[in-house]
C-alpha positions in Angstrom: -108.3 63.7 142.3 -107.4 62.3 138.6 -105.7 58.8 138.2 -102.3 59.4 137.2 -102.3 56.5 134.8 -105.2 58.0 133.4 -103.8 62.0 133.2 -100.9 60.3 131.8 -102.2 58.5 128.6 -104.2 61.9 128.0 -101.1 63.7 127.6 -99.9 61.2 125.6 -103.2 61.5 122.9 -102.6 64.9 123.1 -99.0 65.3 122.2 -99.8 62.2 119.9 -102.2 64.4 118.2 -100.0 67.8 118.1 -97.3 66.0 116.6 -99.8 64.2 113.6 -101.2 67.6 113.3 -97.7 69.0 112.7 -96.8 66.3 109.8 -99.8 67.1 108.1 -98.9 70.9 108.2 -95.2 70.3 107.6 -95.6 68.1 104.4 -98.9 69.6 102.7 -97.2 70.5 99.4 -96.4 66.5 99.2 -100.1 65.8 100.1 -101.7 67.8 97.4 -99.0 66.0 94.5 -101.4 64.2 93.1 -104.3 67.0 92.6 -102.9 68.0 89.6 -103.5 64.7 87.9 -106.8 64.3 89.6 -108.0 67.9 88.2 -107.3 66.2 85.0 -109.3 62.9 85.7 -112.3 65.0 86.9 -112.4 67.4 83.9 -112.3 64.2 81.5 -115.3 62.7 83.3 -117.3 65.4 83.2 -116.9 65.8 79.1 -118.0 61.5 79.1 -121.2 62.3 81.0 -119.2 61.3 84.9 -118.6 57.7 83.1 -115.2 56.4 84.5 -112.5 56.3 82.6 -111.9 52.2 81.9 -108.3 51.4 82.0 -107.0 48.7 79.8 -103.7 46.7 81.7 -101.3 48.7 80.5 -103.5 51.5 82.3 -104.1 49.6 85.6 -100.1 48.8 85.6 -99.4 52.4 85.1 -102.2 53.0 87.9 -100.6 50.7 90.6 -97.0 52.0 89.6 -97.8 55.7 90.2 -99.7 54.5 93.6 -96.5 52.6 94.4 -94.0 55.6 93.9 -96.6 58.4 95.7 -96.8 55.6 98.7 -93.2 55.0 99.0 -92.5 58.8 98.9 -95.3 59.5 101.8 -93.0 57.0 104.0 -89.8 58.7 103.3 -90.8 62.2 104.1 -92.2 60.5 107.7 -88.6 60.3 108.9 -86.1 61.4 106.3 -86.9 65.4 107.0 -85.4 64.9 110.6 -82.5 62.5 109.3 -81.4 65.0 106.6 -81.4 68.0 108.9 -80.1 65.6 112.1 -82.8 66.3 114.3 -83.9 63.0 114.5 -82.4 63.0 118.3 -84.1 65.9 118.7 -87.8 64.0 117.9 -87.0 61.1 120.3 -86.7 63.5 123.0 -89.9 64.7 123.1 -92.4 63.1 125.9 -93.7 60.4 123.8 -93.5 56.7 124.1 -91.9 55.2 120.8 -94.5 53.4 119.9 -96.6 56.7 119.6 -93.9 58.7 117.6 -93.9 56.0 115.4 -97.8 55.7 114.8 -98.0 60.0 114.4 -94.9 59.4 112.1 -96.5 56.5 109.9 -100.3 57.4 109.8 -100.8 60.5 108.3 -98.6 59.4 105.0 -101.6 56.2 104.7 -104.4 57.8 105.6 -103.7 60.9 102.8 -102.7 58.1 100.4 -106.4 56.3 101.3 -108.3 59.4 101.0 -106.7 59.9 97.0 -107.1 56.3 96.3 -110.8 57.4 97.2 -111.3 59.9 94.9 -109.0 58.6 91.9 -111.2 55.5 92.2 -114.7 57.6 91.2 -113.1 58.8 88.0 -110.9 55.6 87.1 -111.7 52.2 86.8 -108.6 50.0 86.4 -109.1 46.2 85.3 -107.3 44.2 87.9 -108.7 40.8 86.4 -106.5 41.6 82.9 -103.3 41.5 85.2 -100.7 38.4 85.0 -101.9 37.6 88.5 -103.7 34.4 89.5 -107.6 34.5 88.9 -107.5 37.9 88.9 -107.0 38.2 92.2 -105.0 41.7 92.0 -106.3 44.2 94.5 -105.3 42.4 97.4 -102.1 41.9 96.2 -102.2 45.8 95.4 -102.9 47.0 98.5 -100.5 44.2 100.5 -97.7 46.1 98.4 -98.8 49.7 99.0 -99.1 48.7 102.7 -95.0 47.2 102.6 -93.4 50.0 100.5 -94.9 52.2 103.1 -93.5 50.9 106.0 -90.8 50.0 104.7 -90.4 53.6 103.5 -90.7 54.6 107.4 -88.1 52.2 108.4 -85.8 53.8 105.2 -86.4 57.2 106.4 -85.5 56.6 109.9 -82.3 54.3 109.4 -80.3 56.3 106.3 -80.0 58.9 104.1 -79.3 59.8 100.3 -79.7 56.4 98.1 -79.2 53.9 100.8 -83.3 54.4 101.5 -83.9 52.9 98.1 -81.8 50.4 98.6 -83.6 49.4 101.6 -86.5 50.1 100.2 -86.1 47.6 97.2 -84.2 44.6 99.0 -87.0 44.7 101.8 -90.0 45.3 100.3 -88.9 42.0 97.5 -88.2 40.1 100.4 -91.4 40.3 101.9 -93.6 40.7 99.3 -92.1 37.0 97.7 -92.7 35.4 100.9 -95.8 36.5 101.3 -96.9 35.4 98.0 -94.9 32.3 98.0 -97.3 31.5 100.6 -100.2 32.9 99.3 -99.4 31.0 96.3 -99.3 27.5 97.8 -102.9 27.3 99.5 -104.0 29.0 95.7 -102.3 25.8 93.9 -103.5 23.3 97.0 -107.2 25.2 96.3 -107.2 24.5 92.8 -105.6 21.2 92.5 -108.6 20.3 94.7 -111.5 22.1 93.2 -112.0 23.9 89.2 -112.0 27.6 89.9 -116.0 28.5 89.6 -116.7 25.4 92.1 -114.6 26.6 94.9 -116.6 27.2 97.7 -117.5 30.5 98.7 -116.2 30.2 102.4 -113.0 28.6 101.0 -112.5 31.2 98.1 -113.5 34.7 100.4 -110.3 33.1 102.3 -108.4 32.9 99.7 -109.4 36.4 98.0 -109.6 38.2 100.9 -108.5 37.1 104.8 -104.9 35.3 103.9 -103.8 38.2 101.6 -105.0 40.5 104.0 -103.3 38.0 107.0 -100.1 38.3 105.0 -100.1 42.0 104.8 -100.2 42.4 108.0 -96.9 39.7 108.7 -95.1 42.0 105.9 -96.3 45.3 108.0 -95.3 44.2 110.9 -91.7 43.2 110.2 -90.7 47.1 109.0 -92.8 48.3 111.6 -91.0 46.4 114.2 -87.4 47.6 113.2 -88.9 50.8 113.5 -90.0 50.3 117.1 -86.7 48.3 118.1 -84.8 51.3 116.3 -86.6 53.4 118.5 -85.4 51.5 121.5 -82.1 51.3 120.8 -80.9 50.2 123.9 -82.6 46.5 123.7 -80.8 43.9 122.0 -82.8 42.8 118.9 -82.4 39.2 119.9 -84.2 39.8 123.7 -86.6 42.3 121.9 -90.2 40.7 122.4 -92.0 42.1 119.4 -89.4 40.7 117.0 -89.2 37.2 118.2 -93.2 37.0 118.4 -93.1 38.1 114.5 -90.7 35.5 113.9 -93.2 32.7 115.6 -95.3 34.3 113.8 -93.8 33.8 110.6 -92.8 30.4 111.1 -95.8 29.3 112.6 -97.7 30.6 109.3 -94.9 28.5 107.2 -95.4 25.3 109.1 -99.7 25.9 109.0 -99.2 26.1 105.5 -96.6 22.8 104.8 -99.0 20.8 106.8 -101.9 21.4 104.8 -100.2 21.4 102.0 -99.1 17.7 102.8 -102.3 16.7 104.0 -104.9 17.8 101.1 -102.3 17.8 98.5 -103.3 14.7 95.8 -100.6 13.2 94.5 -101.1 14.1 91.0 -103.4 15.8 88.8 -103.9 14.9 84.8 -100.4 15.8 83.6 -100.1 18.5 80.5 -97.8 16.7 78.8 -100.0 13.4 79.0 -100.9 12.2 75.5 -102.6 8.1 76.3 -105.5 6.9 78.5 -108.1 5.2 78.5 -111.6 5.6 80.0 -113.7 2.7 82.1 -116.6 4.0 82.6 -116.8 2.2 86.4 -112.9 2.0 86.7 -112.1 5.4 86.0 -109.6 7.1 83.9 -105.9 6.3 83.5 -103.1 8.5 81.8 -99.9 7.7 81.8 -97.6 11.3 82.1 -94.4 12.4 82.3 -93.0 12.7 86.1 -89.8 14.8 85.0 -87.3 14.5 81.8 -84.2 13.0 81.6 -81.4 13.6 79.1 -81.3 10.7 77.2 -84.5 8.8 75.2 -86.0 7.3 78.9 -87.9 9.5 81.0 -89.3 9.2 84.6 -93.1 8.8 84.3 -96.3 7.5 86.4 -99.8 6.4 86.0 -102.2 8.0 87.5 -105.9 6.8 88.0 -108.7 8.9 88.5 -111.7 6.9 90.0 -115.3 8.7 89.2 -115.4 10.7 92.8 -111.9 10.8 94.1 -109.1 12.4 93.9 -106.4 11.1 90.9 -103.6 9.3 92.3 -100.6 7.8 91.7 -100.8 3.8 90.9 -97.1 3.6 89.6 -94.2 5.5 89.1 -91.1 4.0 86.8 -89.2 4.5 83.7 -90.5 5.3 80.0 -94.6 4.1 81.1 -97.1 4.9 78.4 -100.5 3.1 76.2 -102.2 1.9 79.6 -105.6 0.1 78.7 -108.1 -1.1 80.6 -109.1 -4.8 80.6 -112.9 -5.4 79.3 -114.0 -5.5 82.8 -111.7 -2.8 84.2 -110.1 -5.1 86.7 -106.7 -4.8 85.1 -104.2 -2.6 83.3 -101.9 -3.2 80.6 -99.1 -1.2 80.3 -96.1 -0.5 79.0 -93.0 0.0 81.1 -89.4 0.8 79.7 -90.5 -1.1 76.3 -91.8 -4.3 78.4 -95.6 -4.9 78.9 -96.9 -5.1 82.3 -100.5 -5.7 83.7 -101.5 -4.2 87.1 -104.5 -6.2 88.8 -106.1 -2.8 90.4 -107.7 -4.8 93.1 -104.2 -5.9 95.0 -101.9 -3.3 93.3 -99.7 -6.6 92.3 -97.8 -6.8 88.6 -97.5 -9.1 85.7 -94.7 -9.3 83.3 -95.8 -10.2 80.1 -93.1 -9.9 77.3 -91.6 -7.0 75.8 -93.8 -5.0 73.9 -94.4 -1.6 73.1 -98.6 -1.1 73.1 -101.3 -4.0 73.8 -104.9 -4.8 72.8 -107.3 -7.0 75.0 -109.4 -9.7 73.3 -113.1 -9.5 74.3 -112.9 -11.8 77.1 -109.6 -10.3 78.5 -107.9 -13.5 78.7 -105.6 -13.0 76.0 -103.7 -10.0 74.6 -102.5 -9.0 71.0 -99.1 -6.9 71.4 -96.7 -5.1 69.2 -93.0 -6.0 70.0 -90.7 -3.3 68.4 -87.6 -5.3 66.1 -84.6 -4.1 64.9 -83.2 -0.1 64.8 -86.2 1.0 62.4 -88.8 1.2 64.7 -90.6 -1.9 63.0 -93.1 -3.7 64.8 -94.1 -7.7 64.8 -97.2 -9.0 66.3 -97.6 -11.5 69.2 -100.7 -13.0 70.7 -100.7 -13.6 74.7 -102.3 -16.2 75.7 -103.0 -15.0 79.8 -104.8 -18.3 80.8 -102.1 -20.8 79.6 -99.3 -18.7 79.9 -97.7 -18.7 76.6 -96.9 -16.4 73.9 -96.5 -17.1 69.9 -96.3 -14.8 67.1 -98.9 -13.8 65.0 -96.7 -13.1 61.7 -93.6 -12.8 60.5 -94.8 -9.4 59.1 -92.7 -6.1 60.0 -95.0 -3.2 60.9 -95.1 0.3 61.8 -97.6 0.4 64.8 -98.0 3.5 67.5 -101.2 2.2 68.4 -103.7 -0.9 67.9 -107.3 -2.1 68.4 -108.6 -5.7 68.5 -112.0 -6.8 67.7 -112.2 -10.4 68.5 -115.4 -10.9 67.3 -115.3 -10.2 63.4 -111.2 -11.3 63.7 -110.0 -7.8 62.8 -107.3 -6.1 64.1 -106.9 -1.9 63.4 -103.1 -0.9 63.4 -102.1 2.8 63.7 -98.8 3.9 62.0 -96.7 6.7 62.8 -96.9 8.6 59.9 -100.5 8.7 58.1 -101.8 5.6 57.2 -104.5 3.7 59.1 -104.8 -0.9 58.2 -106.9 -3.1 59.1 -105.5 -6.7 59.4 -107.5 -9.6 58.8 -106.4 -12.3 61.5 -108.1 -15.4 59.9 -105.1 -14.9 56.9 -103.5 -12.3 58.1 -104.0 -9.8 55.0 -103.5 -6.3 55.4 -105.7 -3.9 54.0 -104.7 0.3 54.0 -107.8 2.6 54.5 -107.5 6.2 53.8 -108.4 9.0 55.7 -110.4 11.9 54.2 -108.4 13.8 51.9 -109.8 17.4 53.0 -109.2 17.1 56.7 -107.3 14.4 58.0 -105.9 13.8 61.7 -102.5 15.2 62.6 -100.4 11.6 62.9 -96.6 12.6 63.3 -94.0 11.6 65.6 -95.7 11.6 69.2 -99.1 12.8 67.7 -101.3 10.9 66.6 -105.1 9.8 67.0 -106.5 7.8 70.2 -108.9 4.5 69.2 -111.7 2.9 70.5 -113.8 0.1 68.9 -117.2 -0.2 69.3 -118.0 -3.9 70.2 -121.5 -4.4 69.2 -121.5 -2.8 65.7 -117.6 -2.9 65.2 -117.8 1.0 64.5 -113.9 2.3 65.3 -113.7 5.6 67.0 -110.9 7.8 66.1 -110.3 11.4 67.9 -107.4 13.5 68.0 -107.0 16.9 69.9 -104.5 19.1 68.2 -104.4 22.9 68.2 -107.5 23.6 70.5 -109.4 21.5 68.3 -111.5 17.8 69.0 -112.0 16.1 65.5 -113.5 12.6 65.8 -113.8 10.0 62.5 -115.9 7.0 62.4 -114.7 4.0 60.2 -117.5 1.9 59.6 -116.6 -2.2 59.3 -119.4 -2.6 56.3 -117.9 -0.5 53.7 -114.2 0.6 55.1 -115.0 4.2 54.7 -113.8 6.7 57.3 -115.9 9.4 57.7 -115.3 12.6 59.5 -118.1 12.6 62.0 -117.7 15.9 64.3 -115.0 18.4 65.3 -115.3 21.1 68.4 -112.9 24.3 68.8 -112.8 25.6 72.5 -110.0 27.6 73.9 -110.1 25.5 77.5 -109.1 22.4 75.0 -105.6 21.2 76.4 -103.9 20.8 72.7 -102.2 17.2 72.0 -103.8 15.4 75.2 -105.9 12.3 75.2 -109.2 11.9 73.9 -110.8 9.1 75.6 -113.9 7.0 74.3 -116.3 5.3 76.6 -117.1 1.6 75.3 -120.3 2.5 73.1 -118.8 5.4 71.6 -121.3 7.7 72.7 -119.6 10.1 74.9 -115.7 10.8 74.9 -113.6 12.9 77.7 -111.2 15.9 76.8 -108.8 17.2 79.2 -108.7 21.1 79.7 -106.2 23.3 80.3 -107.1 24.0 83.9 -106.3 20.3 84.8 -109.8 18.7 84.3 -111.8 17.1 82.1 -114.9 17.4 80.3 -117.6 15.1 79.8 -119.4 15.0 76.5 -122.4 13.3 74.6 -121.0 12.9 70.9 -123.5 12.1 67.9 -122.6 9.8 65.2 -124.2 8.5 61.9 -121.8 5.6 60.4 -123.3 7.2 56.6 -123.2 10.9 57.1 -120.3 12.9 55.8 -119.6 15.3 57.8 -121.6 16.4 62.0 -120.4 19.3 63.1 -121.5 20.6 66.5 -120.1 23.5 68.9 -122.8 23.7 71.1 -123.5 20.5 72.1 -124.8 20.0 75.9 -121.6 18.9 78.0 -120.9 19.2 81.6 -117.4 18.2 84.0 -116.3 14.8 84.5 -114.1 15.7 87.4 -113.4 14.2 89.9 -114.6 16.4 92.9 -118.0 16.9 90.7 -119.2 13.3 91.8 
């Protein structure tokens, strides 16, 4: 004698199967829609020798659209036949669980719409990495979209008629598809604030590529899916209906997973875009000072951020208008400035000095004493004032008004290198305070207006000053040499990664110099200088990452 439970569930396969055998006979003409456009595909293969047909992005877009629309009408036609001809009563009726209608109503449209994808994908051969879409990463995010307008088109189908499916079908499939990625897209920026794209590890990037788009397809299936079923089952209140208040955990669960991580591997900051000073320590790190969000009027909200060799960069201090931070000669300290005062931050404690007003500092060479521009008057004129840090006392220098962005002190040969704003490099003799203009080289000199200008670093032991400027993907780097005031232009490097107008940071000796990228890190590299050469170019020179997670 048979188990009832058991002659039961193989009625239900077999009516299951009747019925999916039905909707593939019933709807056969929409099935074969696409052959015609195959038959073309093939016959254009054969002529190239069975070579696939390489789609450029317009292609691939044209690709996925077409996939989209065939998709969306294989889920209309699953229910909308029986809403049009108001038979849909007439379906329900038949001795099948919900649950099963629903699966003989939804599969057949998918697995026809595989089986083309199949084939269309021998002949064509669409370039998902030229997309607008993260990395590349485009046929997850494909197929997660297919997968939605599908079941979404079922749920359309079964609810309405006329245009109100496309409504549906629109607000719905939106809905889910931007919170799925919204998601999606926070572990991708929490992944790549922690890691440069080629050294994300491969457990970590499969996961990102593959298992949480493929996690998130099924949350946006499953919503659509669920209406379905609860439509089906009209009789149960939605809000004591089990399925849709599992999805919900579900759902919320995912968002809370995702918050959390976010707030626990999320640094605080990575090198800002918009950054344009630093300075490099080669055992303190690298500090920039960036731009935290704009305000209306001249100030803006900015922090400094400090990125020690093997950890992440964080936040040291966040206030109003911070920029030129410098490292002290033993990178114990910082000098700042902060809303037009100068402020030095002992790195050890996290504790801050008020020095004066002051726009931009230099240290001496035994960082106990500080030469600093103070801006006067409306014209943006500078006068010089020495800091005394050990007895606590400032004086002026001279009675002089400059135009200085930027300044370098060598305390050994009592020189002092001012930067204007404009295009003019001095060098001021601090024994009797003579100023002397030296020109940059006619053919190619820096790019010095307004916010742009060069970066400077001296070079203690032969007094060579290092000037580099990045501007329009491009690193130049001069060399003035103290002997005969000449400024040479020493070496220049075009790369598309370069992040135009950011810092380019010396190490003391002059012998290497970071530049920031455009994918937030920054780039270590060995530069070559001859104080009587003309001209070094170089754009193959050996360099590797000075990021932080490399160390």
């Amino acid at each position: 004698m048979s188990n009832p439970v058991v002659k039961q569930f193989q009625t239900q396969i077999n009516h299951t199967c009747l019925l999916t055998w039905n909707e593939l006979k019933k709807n056969s003409l929409a099935w074969l829609a696409p052959l015609p456009v195959l038959t073309g595909v093939f016959w254009w293969s054969s002529r190239q020798a069975w070579t696939p047909l390489s789609l450029n992005a317009a292609g691939t877009w044209a690709y996925l659209l077409t996939a989209i629309v065939l998709i969306m009408v294989y889920g209309l036609q699953a229910f909308s036949g029986e809403a049009d001809r108001k038979t849909l009563d007439f379906i329900l009726t038949k001795p099948l669980a919900p649950l099963a209608i629903l699966f003989a109503k939804y599969l057949p449209g998918l697995i026809i719409f595989m089986i083309w994808r199949h084939f269309f994908n021998l002949f064509l051969k669409p370039d998902f990495a030229s997309l607008n879409l993260p990395q590349g990463i485009g046929i997850e995010w494909a197929m997660l979209t297919f997968l939605t307008v599908h079941a979404v088109s079922v749920f359309s189908g079964l609810l309405s008629r006329g245009l109100e499916r496309f409504f549906v079908i629109t607000v719905m499939t939106a809905t889910m598809s931007s919170a799925a990625y919204y998601l999606w897209h926070k572990i991708f920026t929490l992944i790549t604030v922690n890691f440069l794209w080629f050294d994300i590890p491969p457990q970590l990037r499969f996961f990102l590529e593959k298992l949480l788009p493929c996690y998130l397809a099924v949350l946006c299936l499953l919503l659509p899916l669920t209406g379905v079923y609860w439509s089906l089952k009209s009789k149960t209140r939605l809000w004591r209906f089990k399925p849709a208040l599992g999805l919900s955990g579900a759902w919320l669960l995912t968002l809370l997973i995702i918050e959390f991580a976010c707030f626990l591997f999320n640094p605080q900051v990575w090198p800002d875009r918009d950054c344009q000073t630093g300075d490099w320590h080669p055992q303190s790190g690298v500090v920039l000072a960036g731009v935290k969000k704009a305000a209306v009027d001249s100030t803006s909200q900015s922090y400094l951020s400090l990125n020690r060799n093997g950890r992440k960069p964080r936040i040291i201090h966040t206030e109003t208008d911070l920029k030129n931070p410098r490292f002290s000669p033993d990178g114990a300290r910082i000098v700042f400035s902060e809303n037009g005062r100068l402020k030095i931050m002992n790195l050890t404690d996290k504790t801050l000095l008020d020095i004066g007003e002051g726009e931009v500092a230099a240290w001496g060479g035994d960082g106990a004493s500080l030469i600093a521009a103070k801006k006067i008057g409306p014209r943006g004129l500078s006068r010089l004032y020495l800091i005394d840090l050990k007895n606590k006392q400032t004086r002026s220098l001279t009675s002089q008004q400059l135009e200085i962005s930027d300044l370098v002190w060598d305390s050994e040969r009592e020189r002092l290198y001012l930067l204007s704003y404009t295009d003019r490099l001095s060098r001021m003799d601090l024994r009797d305070f003579s100023i002397k203009e030296i020109p940059f080289p006619e053919d190619d000199p820096p790019k010095l207006f307004g916010a742009v200008r060069p970066n400077l670093r001296l070079e203690k032991q032969d007094g060579l000053l290092f000037i580099g400027q990045v501007f329009d993907r491009t690193i130049k780097v001069y060399i003035l040499n103290p002997e005969n005031e000449v400024i040479r232009f020493s070496e220049e490097k075009s790369d598309f990664r370069i992040l135009t107008n950011g810092p380019l940071l010396f190490n003391q000796e002059g012998t290497a110099y970071l530049w920031p990228r455009i994918d937030g890190g920054f780039v270590y590299q060995a530069t070559y200088y001859d104080p009587d050469h003309h001209h070094h170019h170089h754009d193959h020179d050996h360099h590797h990452d000075y990021d932080d997670h490399k160390h």
